[in-house]
C-alpha positions in Angstrom: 0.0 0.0 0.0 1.2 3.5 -1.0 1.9 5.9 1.5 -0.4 8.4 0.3 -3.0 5.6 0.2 -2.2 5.3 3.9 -2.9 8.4 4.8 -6.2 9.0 3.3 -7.2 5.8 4.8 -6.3 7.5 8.2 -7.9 10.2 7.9 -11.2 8.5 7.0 -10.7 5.9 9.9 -10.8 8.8 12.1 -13.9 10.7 10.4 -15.8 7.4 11.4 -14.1 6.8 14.8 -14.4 10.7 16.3 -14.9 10.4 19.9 -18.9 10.4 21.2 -17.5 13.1 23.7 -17.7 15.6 20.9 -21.1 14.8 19.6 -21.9 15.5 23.9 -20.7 19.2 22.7 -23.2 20.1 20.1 -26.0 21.2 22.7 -26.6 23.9 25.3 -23.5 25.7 26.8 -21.0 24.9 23.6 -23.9 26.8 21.8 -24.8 29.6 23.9 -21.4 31.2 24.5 -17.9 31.3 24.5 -15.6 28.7 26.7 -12.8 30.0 28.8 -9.4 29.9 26.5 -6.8 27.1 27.3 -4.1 28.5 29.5 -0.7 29.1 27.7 1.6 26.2 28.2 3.5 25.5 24.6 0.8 23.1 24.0 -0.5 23.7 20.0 -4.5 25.8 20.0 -5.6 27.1 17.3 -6.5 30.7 17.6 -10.0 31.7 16.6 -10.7 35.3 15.8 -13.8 37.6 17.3 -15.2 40.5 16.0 -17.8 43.2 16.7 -21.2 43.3 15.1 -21.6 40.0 14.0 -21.7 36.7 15.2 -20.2 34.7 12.1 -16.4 34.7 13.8 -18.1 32.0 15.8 -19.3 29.5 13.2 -18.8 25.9 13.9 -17.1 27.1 17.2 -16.3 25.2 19.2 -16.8 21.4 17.5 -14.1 22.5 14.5 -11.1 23.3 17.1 -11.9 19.8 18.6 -12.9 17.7 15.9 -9.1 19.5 14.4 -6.8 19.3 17.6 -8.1 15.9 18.0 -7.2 14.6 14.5 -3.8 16.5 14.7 -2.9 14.6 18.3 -3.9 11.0 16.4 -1.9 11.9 13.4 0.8 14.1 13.6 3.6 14.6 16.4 1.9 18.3 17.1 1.0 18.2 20.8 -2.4 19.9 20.6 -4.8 20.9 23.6 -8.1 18.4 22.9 -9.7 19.9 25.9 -10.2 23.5 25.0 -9.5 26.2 22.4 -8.7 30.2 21.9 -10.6 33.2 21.1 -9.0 36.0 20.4 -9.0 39.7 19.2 -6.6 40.9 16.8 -5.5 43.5 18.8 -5.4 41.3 21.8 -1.5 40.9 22.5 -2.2 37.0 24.1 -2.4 36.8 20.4 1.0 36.9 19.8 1.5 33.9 21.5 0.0 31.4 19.5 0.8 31.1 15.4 -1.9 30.0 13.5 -5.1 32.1 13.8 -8.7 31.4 12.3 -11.1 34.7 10.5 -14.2 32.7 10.1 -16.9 34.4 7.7 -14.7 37.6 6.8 -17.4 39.0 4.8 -18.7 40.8 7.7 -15.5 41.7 9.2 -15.2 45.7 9.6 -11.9 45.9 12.2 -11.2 48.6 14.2 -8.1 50.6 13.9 -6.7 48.4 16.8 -7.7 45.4 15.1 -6.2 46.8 11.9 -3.0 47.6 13.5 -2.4 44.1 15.8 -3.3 42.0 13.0 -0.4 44.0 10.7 1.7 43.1 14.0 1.0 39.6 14.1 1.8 38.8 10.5 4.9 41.3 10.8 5.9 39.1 14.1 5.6 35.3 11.6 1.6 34.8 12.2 -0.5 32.8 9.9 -3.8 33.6 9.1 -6.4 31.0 8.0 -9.3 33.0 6.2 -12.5 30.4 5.6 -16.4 30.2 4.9 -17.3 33.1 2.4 -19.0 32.9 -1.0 -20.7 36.0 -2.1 -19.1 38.9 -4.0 -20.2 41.3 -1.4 -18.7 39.4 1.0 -15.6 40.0 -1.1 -15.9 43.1 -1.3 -16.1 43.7 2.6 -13.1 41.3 3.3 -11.0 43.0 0.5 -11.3 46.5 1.5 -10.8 45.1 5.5 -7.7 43.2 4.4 -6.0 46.3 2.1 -6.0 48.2 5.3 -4.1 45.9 7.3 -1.8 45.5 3.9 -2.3 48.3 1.6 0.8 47.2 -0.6 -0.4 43.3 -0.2 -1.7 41.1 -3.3 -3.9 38.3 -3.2 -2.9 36.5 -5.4 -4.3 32.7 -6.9 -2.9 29.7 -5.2 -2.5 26.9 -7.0 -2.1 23.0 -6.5 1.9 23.7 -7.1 2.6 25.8 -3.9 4.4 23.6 -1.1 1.0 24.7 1.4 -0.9 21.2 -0.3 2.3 19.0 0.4 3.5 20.1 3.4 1.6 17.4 5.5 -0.9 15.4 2.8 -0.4 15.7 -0.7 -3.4 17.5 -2.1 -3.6 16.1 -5.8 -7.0 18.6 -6.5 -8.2 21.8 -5.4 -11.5 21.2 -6.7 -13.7 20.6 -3.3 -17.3 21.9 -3.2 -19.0 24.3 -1.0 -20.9 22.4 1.8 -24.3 21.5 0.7 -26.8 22.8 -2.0 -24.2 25.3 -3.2 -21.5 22.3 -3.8 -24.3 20.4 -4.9 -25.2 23.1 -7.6 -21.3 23.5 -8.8 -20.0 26.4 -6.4 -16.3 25.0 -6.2 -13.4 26.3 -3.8 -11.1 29.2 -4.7 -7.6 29.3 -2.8 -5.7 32.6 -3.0 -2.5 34.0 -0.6 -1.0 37.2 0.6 3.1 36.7 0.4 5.5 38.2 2.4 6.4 41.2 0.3 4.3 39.9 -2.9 7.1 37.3 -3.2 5.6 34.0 -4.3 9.1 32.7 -3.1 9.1 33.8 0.0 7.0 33.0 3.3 2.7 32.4 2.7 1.1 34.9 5.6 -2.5 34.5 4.8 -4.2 31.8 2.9 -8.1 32.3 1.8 -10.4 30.2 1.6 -13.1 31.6 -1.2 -16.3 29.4 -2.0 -15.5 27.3 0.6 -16.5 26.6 4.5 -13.9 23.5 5.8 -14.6 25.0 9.4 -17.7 23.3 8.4 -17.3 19.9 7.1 -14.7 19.7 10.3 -17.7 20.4 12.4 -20.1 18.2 10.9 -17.5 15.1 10.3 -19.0 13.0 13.2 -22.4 12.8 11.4 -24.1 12.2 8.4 -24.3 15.5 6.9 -22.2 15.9 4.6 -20.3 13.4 2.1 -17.2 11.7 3.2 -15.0 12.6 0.5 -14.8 16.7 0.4 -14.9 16.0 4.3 -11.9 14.5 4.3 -10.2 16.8 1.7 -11.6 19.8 4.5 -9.5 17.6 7.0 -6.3 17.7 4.6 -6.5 21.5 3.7 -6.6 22.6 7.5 -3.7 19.7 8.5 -1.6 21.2 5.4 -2.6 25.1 6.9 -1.3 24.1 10.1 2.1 22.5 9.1 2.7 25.0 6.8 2.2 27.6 9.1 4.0 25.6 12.1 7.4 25.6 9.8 7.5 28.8 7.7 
């Protein structure tokens, strides 16, 4: 058996094996509010990202951090925190602290000057920002002008199946994975596309966006049968890949 055959096998194994404890999560508190972030101790947490006037930065939170940490503890040699996630502002320095921060539904993301300013900081300082689960050209619109003010000179610029982000972990062979649910069903495809460290497609990936796409929500939903195994398992790969990537550059 190939090793790439292995490892999609994993991965599966573990989309049908996912621990009943998280399922438990899905009702009451984990849905009213916001848990108590994980105390600092060098231990890997993904770091979500809040914002004002909306309550999209909170989608699939917080059944995607665990269904993720748990599948990067079984698979990888990250030591990840399974009990308990992050939510942080940009301009929260705590933030500094921890690499790899999430911007879910960014099409209704207006930062303050603050915000603006700590997350030019963090990407200055070697952050990496994971941007997922927008589709509509308004929403575009609203994360492009937010983004330009953090990096007026910064392109975003297409990523494609080439760049060392889809090998750095598993080795994405398509970028072709469909929107969850009627949307996918009806054609709408992902788009992938990257801010570079000054606009040099040599040199270190800062932000990667996820356009037409929501893996924050196949990861949530991979415990039941909601969505189809395959692009659930690709969502699994793309956010492994993210996290490597962003653990090593």
């Amino acid at each position: 058996m190939s090793c790439r055959r292995t490892t999609r096998w994993v991965v599966g194994l573990f989309l049908i094996s996912v621990p009943l404890a998280a399922a438990a999560q899905r009702g009451g508190f984990f849905r009213r509010g916001q848990l108590p972030n994980v105390q600092y101790d060098g231990r890997f947490t993904l770091a979500r990202i809040r914002y004002e006037a909306y309550g999209g930065w909170r989608a699939d939170y917080p059944t995607m951090e665990h269904h993720l940490s748990g599948m990067l503890k079984n698979i990888t040699a990250i030591d990840a925190h399974v009990d308990g996630s992050n939510v942080h502002d940009f301009d929260d320095p705590e933030l500094l602290k921890i690499p790899i921060s999430y911007l879910s539904e960014p099409g209704y993301w207006f930062p303050s000057a603050s915000e603006v300013a700590g997350l030019r900081d963090y990407l200055k300082k070697g952050g990496f920002l994971i941007v997922d689960d927008f589709h509509f050209q308004n929403e575009w619109a609203v994360f492009e002008a937010a983004i330009r003010r953090v990096q007026p000179d910064g392109r975003i610029q297409p990523l494609d199946i080439t760049h060392p982000i889809f090998n750095s972990f598993f080795q994405i062979e398509s970028l072709k994975v469909p929107y969850p649910g009627r949307l996918g069903e009806r054609g709408l495809m992902g788009e992938f596309y990257g801010i570079f460290e000054d606009n040099d497609l040599a040199k270190r990936l800062m932000v990667v966006i996820n356009y037409n796409i929501d893996l924050g929500d196949y990861v949530e939903w991979s415990d039941r049968d909601v969505y189809s195994l395959l692009p659930t398992n690709e969502a699994y790969k793309f956010a492994i890949n993210y996290i490597i990537y962003g653990l090593t550059h």
